[in-house]
C-alpha positions, 0 to 999 in steps of 0.5 A: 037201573039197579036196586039201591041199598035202600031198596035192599034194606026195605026188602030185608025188612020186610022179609023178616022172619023168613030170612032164618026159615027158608033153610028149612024149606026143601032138601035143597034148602037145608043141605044149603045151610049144612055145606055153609056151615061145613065149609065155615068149620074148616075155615074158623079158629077159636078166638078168630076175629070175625067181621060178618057182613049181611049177617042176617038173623044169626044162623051163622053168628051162632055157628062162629059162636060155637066155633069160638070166634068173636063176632062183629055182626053188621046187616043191611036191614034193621029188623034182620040185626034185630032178629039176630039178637033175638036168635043169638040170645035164644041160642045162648051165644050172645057172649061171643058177638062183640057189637052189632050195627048196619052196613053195607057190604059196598062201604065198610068205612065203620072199619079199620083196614086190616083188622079182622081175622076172617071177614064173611058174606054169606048168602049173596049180599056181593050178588045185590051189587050187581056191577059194582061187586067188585067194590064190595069184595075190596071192602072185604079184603080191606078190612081184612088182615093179610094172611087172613081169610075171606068168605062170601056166597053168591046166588049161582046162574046155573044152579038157580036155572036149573032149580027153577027152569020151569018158573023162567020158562013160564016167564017167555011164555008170558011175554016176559022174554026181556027178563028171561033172556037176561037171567040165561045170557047176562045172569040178571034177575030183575023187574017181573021175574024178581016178583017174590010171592007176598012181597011189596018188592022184587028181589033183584041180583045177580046170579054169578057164575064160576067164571065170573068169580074168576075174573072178579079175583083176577088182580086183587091181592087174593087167591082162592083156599076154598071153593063149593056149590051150596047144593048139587045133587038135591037141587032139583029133588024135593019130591025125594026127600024120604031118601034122605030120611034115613041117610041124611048125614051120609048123603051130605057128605056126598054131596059135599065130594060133589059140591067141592068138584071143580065141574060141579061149582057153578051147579048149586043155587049158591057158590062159596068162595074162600080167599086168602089175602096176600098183600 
């Protein structure tokens, strides 16, 4: 059984603050913020109208500000839309966000079809659908213009595997095989391996691969104009951040040639995806 949007929404809430400081965390982390915001650059034009769903407490509303878009900012959780207001304000952005409200990335109804210019999801919200992603991509297309653009990031099996091999290991270990065996062969995270340290409760996603997001695409009124892994090369190496110290913007562009090779996709703890809609 899969988490209902309530469930999502008390999660979200509860989770709060930490939502805007876990880029901040690790190499990996902060390279996943920098590839985001480089593949949001090459995708928004000033004045675009931007629908962003699963908003979050505004890391990219401020970054669409600064772009020179106009922002309709949604989220699940009530205390994330209230987050977001704070950091926008505090970033003075504020200006460029036109409403805020709460939705759902499976029922977009609150909008018109074909209004927005790009309509974004970043950070996983199509992965808490589980099934039913594919409903939340067509409400994503739907209220988007033709000719224009969709972009979404999902949590990636193989990358998230390979970032934390050592914690699904530890899961059979405990007798937990049910739960470790599904992450590897159906990409399901759930029950005790969604335990989050400090939470009241899991998180439960999806954890996609490229192939998958191929299939998902297959059939819709959609082709892919962009594609990255969120993080490649850094993704198991927080013990070396000193190497990246001196470096930092050199080893991003490195890792964006690695996150941007089509045999590297799958292999960050997120996948991105832009798509053009045709019809």
């Amino acid at each position: 059984e899969h988490p209902p949007a309530q469930q999502i929404r008390a999660y979200y809430d509860e989770w709060g603050q930490r939502e805007w400081d876990r880029f901040d965390r690790r190499p990996a982390d902060r390279v996943n913020l920098e590839i985001h915001r480089r593949f949001l650059a090459r995708l928004i034009r000033p004045g675009d109208d931007v629908l962003e769903v699963g908003a979050g407490p505004g890391r990219f509303t401020i970054q669409l500000a600064q772009l020179g878009a106009r922002v309709t900012v949604t989220d699940i959780s009530p205390r994330q839309l209230e987050l977001n207001l704070e950091k926008v304000v505090a970033a003075g952005q504020e200006q460029a966000v036109l409403s805020r409200q709460l939705a759902d990335v499976a029922d977009l109804s609150a909008f018109e079809s074909e209004t927005f210019e790009v309509t974004t999801a970043y950070g996983g919200p199509l992965s808490y659908l589980f099934e039913r992603a594919g409903t939340g991509l067509d409400e994503l297309l739907r209220v988007t213009r033709t000719g224009g653009t969709v972009a979404f990031s999902v949590m990636s099996r193989w990358g998230t595997l390979h970032r934390f091999l050592e914690a699904v290991v530890e899961l059979s270990r405990l007798g937990v095989d049910t739960e470790s065996v599904a992450i590897v062969r159906t990409g399901d995270l759930t029950g005790a391996a969604a335990r989050v340290e400090g939470m009241s409760l899991p998180h439960e996603c999806h954890l996609f691969t490229w192939e998958e997001i191929e299939q998902l695409i297959t059939g819709r009124h959609c082709h892919v104009i962009d594609a990255s892994a969120s993080n490649f090369l850094s993704v198991r190496n927080d013990e070396s951040s000193a190497i990246f110290a001196g470096e930092w913007a050199q080893f991003l562009d490195w890792e964006e040639l690695a996150c941007r090779s089509k045999g590297c996709l799958g292999g960050g703890t997120h996948i991105l995806v832009a798509l053009r809609k045709t019809g």
